[in-house]
C-alpha positions as CSV (number, residue, x, y, z in Angstrom):
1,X,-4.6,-56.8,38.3
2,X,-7.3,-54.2,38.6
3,X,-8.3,-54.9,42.0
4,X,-4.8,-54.1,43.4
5,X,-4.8,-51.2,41.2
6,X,-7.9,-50.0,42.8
7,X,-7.1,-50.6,46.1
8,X,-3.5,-48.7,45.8
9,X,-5.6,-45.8,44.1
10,X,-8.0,-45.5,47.4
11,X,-5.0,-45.8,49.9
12,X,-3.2,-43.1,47.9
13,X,-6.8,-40.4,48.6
14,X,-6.8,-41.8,52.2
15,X,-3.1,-40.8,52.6
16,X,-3.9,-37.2,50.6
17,X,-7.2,-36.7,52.7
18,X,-5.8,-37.7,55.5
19,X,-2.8,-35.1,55.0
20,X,-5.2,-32.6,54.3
21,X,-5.3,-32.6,57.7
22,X,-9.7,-33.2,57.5
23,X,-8.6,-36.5,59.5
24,X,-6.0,-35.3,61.6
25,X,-7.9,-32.2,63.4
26,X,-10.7,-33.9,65.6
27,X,-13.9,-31.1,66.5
28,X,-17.2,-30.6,65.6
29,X,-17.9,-27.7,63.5
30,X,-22.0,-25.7,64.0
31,X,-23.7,-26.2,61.1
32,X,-27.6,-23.9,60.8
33,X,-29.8,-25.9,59.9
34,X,-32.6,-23.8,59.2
35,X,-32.3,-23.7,55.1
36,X,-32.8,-27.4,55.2
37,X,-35.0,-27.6,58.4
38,X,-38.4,-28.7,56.1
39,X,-36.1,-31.6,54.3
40,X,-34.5,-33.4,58.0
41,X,-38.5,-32.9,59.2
42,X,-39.6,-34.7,56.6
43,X,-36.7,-37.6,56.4
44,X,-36.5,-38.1,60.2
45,X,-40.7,-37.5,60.4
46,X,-41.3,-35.0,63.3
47,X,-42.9,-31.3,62.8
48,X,-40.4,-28.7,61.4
49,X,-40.7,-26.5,64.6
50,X,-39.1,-29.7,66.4
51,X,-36.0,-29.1,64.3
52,X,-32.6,-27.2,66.2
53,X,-31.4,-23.9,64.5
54,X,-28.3,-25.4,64.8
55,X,-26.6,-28.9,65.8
56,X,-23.1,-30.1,66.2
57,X,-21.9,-32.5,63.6
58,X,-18.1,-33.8,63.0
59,X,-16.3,-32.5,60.1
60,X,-16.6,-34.7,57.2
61,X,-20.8,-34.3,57.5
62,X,-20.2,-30.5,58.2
63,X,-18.3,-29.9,55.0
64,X,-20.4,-32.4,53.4
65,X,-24.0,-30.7,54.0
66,X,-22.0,-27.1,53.7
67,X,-20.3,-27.7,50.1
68,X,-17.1,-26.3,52.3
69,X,-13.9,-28.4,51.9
70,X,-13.2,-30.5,55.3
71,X,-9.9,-29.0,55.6
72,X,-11.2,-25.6,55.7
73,X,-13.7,-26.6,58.1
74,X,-10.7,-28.5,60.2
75,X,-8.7,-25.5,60.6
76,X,-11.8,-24.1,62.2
77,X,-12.3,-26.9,65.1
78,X,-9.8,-26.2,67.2
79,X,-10.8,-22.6,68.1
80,X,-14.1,-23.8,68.8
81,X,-15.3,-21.1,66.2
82,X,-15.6,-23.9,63.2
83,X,-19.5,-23.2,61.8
84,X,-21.3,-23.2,58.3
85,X,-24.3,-23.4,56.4
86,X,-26.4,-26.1,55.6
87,X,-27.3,-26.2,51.9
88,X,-28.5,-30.0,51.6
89,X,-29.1,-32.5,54.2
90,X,-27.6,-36.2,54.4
91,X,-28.7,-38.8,55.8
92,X,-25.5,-38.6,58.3
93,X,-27.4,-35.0,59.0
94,X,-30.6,-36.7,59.6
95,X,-29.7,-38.5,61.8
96,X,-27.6,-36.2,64.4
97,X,-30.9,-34.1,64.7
98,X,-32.5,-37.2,65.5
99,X,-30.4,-37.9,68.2
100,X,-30.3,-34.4,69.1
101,X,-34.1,-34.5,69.2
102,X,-34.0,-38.0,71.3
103,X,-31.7,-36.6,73.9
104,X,-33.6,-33.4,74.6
105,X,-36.4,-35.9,75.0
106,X,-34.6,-37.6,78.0
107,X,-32.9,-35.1,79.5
């Protein structure tokens, strides 16, 4: 009885967050990176000065590492204009730099 319970609570916040319109608006928002450039050096293990002033990241990572609700953020996208602040890193975070970082590498 509890488990169905559960899993009707989780559909009904993916139906809300998804109506939020944080999954319905596709984009990347430009998140600066530079208060939390010294943590994503050390997690990802490459020299500070290697780390972007800014990278691209989708929406739910953007308003996650910002402390800015994804909707907010989602209304942004579409003008291209979407951008914040980073204020902690994830590991989601980490790992876009990384690849940022990889790609400059190769190209």
């Amino acid at each position: 009885m509890k488990t169905s319970k559960s899993i009707a609570a989780a559909a009904a916040l993916g139906l809300a967050f998804a109506a939020s319109g944080a999954f319905a608006q596709g984009g990347l928002i430009s998140v600066d990176v530079s208060n939390v450039a010294n943590n994503i050096a050390k997690n990802i293990s490459v020299d500070v000065s290697q780390i972007p002033v800014t990278v691209q990241a989708p929406i739910g990572i953007a308003a996650t590492v910002c402390g800015v609700a994804a909707n907010v953020l989602g209304s942004q996208a579409p003008s291209g204009n979407g951008s914040c602040t980073a204020t902690s890193t994830s590991t989601a975070l980490d790992m876009l730099v990384q690849n940022q970082l990889k790609n400059k590498k190769q190209g």
